[in-house]
Wavefront OBJ file of the C-alpha trace (Angstrom):
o trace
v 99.361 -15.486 145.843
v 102.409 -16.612 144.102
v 104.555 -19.629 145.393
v 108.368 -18.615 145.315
v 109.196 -21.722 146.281
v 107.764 -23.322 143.396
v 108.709 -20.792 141.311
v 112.449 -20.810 142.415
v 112.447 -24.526 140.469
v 112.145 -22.158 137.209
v 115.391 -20.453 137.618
v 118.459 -22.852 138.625
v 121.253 -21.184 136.351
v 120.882 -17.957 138.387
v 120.765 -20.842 141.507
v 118.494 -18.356 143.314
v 118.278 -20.858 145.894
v 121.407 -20.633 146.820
v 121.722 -17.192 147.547
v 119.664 -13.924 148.264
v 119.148 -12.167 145.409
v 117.238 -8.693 146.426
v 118.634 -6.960 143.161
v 115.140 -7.348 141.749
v 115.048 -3.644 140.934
v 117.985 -3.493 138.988
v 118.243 -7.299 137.726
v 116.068 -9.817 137.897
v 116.954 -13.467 137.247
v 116.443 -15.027 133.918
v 113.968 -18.557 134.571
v 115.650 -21.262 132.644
v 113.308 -21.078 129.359
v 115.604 -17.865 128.406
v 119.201 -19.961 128.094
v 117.322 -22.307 125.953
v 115.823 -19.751 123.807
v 119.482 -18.223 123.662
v 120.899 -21.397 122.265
v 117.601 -21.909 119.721
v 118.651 -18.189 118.273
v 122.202 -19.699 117.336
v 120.828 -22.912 115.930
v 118.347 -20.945 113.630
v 121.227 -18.623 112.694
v 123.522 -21.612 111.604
v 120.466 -23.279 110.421
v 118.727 -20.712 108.281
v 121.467 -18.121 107.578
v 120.339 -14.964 105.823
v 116.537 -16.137 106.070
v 116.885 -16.192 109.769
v 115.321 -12.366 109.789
v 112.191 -14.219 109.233
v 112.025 -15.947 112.757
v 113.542 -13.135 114.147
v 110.964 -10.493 113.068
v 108.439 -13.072 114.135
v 110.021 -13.252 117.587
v 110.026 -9.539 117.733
v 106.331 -9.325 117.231
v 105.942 -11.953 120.387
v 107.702 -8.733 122.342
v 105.778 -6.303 120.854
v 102.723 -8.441 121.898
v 103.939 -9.056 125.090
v 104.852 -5.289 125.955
v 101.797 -4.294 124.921
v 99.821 -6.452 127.025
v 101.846 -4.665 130.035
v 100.153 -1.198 129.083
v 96.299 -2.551 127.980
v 97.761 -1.622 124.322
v 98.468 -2.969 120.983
v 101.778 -4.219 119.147
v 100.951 -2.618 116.358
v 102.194 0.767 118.316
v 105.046 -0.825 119.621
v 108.951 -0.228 118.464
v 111.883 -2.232 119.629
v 115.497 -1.744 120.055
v 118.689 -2.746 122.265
v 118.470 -0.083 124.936
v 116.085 2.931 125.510
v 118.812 5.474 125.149
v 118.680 4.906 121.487
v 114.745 5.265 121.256
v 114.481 8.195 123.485
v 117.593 9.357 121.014
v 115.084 9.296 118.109
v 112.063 10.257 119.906
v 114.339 13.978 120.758
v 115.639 14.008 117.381
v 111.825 14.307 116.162
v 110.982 17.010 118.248
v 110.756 20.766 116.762
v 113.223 22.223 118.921
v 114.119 25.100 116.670
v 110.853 26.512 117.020
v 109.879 24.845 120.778
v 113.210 25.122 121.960
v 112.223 24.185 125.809
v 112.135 20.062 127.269
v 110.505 19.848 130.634
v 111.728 17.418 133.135
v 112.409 16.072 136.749
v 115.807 16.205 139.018
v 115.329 12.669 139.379
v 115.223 11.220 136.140
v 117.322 8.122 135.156
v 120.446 8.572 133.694
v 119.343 7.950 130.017
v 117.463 10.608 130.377
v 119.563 12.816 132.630
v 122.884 12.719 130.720
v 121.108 13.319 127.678
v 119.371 16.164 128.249
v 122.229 17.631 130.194
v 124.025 17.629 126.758
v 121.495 19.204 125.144
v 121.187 22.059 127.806
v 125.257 22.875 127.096
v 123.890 23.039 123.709
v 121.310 25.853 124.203
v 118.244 23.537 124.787
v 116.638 24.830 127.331
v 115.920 22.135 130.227
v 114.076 22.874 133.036
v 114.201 20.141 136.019
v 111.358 20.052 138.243
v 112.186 19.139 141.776
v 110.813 15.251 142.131
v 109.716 15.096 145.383
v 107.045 15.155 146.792
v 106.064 12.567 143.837
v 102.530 12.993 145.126
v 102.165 16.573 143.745
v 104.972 15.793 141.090
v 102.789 16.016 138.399
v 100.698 19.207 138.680
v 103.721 21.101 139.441
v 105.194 19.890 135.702
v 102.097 20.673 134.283
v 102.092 24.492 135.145
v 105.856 24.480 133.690
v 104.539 23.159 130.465
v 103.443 26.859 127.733
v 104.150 27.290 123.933
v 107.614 26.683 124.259
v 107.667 23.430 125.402
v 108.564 20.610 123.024
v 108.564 17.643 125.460
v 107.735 16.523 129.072
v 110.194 13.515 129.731
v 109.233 12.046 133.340
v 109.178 8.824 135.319
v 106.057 6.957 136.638
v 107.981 5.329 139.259
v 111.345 7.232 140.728
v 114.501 5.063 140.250
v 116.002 6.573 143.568
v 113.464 6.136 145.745
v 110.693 4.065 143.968
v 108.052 6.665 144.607
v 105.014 6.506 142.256
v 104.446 9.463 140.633
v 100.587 9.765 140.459
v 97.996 11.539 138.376
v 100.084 12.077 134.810
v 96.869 12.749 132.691
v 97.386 15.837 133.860
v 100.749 16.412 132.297
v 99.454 14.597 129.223
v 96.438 17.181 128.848
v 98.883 20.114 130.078
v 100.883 18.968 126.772
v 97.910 19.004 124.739
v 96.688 22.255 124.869
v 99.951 23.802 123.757
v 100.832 21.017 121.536
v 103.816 19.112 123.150
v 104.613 16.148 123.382
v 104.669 13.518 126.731
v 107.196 10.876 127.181
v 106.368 8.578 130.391
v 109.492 6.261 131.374
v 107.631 3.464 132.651
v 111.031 1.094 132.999
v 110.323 1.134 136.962
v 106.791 0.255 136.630
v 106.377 -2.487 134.024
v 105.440 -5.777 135.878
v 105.909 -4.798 138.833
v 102.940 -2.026 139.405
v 99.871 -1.922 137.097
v 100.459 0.391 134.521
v 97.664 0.781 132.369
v 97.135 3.412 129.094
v 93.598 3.406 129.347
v 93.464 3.579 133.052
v 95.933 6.528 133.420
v 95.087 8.246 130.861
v 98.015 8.237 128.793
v 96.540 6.752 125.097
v 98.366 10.117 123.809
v 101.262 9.696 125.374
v 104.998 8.052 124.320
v 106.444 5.483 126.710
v 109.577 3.711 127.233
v 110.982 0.934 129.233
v 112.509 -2.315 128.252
v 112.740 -5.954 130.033
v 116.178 -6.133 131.741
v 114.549 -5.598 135.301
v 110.868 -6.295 136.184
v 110.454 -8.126 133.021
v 113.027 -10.665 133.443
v 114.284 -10.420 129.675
v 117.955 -9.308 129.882
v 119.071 -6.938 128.092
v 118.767 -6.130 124.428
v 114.820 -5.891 124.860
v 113.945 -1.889 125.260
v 110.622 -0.116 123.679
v 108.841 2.803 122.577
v 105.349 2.907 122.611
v 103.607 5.739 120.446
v 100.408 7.165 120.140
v 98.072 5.473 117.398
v 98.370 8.966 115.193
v 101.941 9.831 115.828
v 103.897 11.616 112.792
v 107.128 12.619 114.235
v 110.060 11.966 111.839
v 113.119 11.349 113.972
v 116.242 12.773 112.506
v 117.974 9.820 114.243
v 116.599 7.141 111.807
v 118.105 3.367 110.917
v 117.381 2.123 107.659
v 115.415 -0.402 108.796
v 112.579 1.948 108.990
v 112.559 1.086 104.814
v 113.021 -2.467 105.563
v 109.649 -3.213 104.808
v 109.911 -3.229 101.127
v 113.357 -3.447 99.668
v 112.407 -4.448 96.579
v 111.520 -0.620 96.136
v 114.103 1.963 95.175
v 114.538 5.065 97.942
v 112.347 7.816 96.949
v 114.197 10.755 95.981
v 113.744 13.838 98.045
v 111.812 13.577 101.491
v 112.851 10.906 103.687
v 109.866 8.156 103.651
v 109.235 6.008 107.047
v 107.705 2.543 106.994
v 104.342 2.514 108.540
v 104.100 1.682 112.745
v 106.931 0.371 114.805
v 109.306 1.067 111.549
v 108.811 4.912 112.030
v 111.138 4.434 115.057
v 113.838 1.813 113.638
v 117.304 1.601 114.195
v 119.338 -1.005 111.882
v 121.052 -3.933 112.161
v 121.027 -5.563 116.150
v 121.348 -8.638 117.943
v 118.316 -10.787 117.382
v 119.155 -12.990 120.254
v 117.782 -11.177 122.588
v 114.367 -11.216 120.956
v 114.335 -14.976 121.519
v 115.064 -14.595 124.961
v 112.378 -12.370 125.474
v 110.155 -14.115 123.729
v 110.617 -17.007 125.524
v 110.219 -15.095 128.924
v 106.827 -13.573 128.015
v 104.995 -16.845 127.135
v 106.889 -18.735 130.496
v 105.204 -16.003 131.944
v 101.822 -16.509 130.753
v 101.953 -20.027 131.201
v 102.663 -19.189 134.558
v 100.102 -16.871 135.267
v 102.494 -14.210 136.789
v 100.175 -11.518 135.963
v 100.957 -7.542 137.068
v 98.141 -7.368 139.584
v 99.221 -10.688 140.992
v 103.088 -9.415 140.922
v 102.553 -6.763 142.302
v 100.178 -8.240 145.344
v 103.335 -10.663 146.154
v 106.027 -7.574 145.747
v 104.357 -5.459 148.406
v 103.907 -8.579 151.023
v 107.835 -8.780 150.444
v 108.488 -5.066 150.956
v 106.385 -5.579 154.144
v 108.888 -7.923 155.041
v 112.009 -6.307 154.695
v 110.687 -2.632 155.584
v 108.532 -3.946 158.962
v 105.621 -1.226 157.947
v 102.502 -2.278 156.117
v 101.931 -1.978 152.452
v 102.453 1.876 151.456
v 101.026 2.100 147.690
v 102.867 4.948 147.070
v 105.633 3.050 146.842
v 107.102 0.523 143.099
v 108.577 -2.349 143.310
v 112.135 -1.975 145.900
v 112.689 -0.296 149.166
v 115.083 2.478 149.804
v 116.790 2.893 153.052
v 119.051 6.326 153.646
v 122.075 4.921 154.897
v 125.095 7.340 154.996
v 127.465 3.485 154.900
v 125.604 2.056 152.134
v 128.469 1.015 150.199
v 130.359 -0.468 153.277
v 126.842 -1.902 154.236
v 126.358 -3.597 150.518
v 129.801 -5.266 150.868
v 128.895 -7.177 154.433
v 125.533 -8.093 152.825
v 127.324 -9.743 150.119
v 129.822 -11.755 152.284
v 126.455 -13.267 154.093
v 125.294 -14.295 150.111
v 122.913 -11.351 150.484
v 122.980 -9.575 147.000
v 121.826 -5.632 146.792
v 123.215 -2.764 145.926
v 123.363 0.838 146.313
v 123.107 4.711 144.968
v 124.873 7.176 147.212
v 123.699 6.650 150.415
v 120.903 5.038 149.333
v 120.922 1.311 149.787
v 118.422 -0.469 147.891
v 116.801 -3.857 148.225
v 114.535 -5.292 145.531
v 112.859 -8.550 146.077
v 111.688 -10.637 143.556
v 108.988 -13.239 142.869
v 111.323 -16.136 143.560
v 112.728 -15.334 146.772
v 111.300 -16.804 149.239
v 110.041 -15.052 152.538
v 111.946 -17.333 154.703
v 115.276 -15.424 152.636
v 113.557 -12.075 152.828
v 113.413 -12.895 156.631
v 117.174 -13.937 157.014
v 118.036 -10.746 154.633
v 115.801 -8.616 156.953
v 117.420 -9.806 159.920
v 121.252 -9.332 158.689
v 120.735 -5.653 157.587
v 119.193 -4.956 161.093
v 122.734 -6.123 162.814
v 124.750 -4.056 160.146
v 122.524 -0.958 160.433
v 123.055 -0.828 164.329
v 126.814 -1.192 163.830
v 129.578 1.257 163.150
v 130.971 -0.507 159.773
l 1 2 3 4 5 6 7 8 9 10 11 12 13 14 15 16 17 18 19 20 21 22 23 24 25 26 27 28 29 30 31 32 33 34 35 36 37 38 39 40 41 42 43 44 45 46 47 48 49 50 51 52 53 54 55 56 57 58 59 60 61 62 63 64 65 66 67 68 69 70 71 72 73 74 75 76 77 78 79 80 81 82 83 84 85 86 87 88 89 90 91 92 93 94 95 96 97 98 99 100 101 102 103 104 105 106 107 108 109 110 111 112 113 114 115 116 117 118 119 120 121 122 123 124 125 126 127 128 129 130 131 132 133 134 135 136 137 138 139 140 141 142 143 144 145 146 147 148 149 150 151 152 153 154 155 156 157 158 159 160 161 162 163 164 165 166 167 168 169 170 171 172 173 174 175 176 177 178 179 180 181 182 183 184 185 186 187 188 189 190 191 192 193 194 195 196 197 198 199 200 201 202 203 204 205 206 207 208 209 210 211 212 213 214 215 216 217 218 219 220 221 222 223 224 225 226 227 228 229 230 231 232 233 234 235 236 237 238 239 240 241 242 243 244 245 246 247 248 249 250 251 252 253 254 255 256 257 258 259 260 261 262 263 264 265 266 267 268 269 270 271 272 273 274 275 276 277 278 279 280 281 282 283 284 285 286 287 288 289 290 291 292 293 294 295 296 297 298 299 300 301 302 303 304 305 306 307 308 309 310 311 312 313 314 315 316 317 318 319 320 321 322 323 324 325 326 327 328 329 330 331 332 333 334 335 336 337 338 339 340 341 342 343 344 345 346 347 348 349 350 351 352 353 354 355 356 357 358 359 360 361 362 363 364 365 366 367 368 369 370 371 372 373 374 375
């Protein structure tokens, strides 16, 4: 199993040692290699000017690779941008709406997801919100929602509320494919953190996003959108980086043209920074040997921990407690250096693979006194 004390020597700036950090969920700590990568992005920038793009596009492909490894998939089917709000933006934007004018979702989606298609249903989209839970039987109950109508099914693999996995998504994915719709899979709760596996699930057909500012340990700046090998959707929503790939060529007149793979989905102009950061993180990763399996093996021992009740793998990568004081309850943690946070009254604790159990103990042990008091 993985040594958090060892590891812990990895991430000083976020001095993880020196408090609890059980945000893990939301926001991991950075290990150390990311601040230098930071300050190498500047230095090339200053250095190389205008022919910076070069190292930068080469950094980019080290986060396609290292995404891709995540899913059992290839780069090559990989696209990159700041946040996933702007690639599930383009991903809707593709989607024949006039003539499929129906999106099938959950009640417990995210927020990118949420707001957006909220939007869209004050604009005569029709959006109909499956009810979450149980997860268990989550997705044979989208399936039977999806007919000719249907453009997309836009669902989680792992519930942000709650964590719950939501099993069995082929079916959703060959629901979609007899009518000819389209899946999206947000896998943001899952990646590196539970096993999440194309081939395994099922999903080679499928469109996933997710990005690197949680499980990942990135920051942010590093989202994705992984597409299926034959995909020819032409978002409406399209940067014109998605030409980049040969400006020596005049636009074509007439039909908008995309640039073959990842450039199908491309924004324009961003931050490269982050890329080096996340670069960075990836290969201090390998080097490491943090692997998924072996992340998620130490993540579950943790939630054992804090929870008291044997592994439940049902369950991602934090533990939710219902706690009608959960903001009040947050606020004590944090005066005993105990960092979490909340959703309602939901408080949420997510470990992470350099805290140590003797601080998972300590954390346990506070919460217990604040949940038996009247705060």
């Amino acid at each position: 199993m993985i040594n958090p004390e060892e590891l812990a020597k990895h991430y000083t700036r976020f001095r993880v040692t020196e408090r609890i950090l059980l945000t893990g969920h939301s926001h991991q700590a950075w290990p150390d290699v990311a601040f230098e990568a930071q300050q190498q992005a500047w230095l090339d920038a200053a250095e190389h000017v205008d022919d910076v793009w070069d190292l930068a596009f080469a950094k980019a492909d080290e986060v396609r690779r290292g995404f891709a490894r995540l899913m059992d998939d290839t780069p090559e089917r990989i696209a990159l941008a700041q946040n996933t709000h702007e690639l599930v933006v383009r991903f809707l934007s593709a989607l024949p709406l006039r003539k499929r004018p129906q999106l099938v979702t959950t009640d417990a989606e995210f927020h990118t997801i949420r707001r957006q298609l909220d939007r869209l249903a004050e604009e005569g989209i029709e959006v109909i919100k499956v009810p979450a839970m149980p997860a268990a039987t989550l997705a044979e109950r989208l399936a039977i929602s999806v007919d000719d109508r249907t453009a997309a099914v836009l669902v989680s693999a792992v519930l942000y509320t709650n964590a719950h996995i939501v099993p069995n998504l082929r079916v959703v994915q060959e629901a979609c494919e007899r009518v000819g719709a389209e899946l999206l899979v947000d896998a943001y709760h899952a990646l590196n953190v539970v096993p999440f596996s194309l081939i395994a699930e099922g999903l080679q057909r499928a469109y996933v996003v997710g990005g690197g500012y949680k499980y990942c340990q990135l920051g942010p700046g590093n989202a994705f959108l992984r597409f299926p090998q034959d995909s020819d959707l032409r978002p409406v929503v399209t940067g014109w980086f998605s030409e980049f790939t040969d400006l020596s060529r005049s636009p074509a007149s007439g039909r908008v043209a995309y640039g073959p793979g990842p450039a199908r989905f491309a924004g324009a102009t961003y931050d490269f920074t982050s890329h080096y950061r996340a670069a960075a993180v990836f290969k201090f990763f390998e080097d490491q040997k943090l692997t998924a399996p072996k992340l998620r093996e130490l993540n579950q021992h943790q939630i054992e921990i804090l929870s008291g009740v044997s592994r439940n793998d049902a369950i991602g990568g934090f533990l939710a407690i219902p706690a009608p004081r959960a903001g009040k309850i947050q606020k004590a943690l944090r005066k005993k250096n105990i960092w979490t946070d909340y959703r309602g009254e939901m408080l949420r604790l997510g470990p992470a693979p350099y805290v140590t159990d003797a601080q998972i103990s300590e954390a346990a042990e506070a919460l217990g006194v604040l949940l038996q008091k009247k705060l």
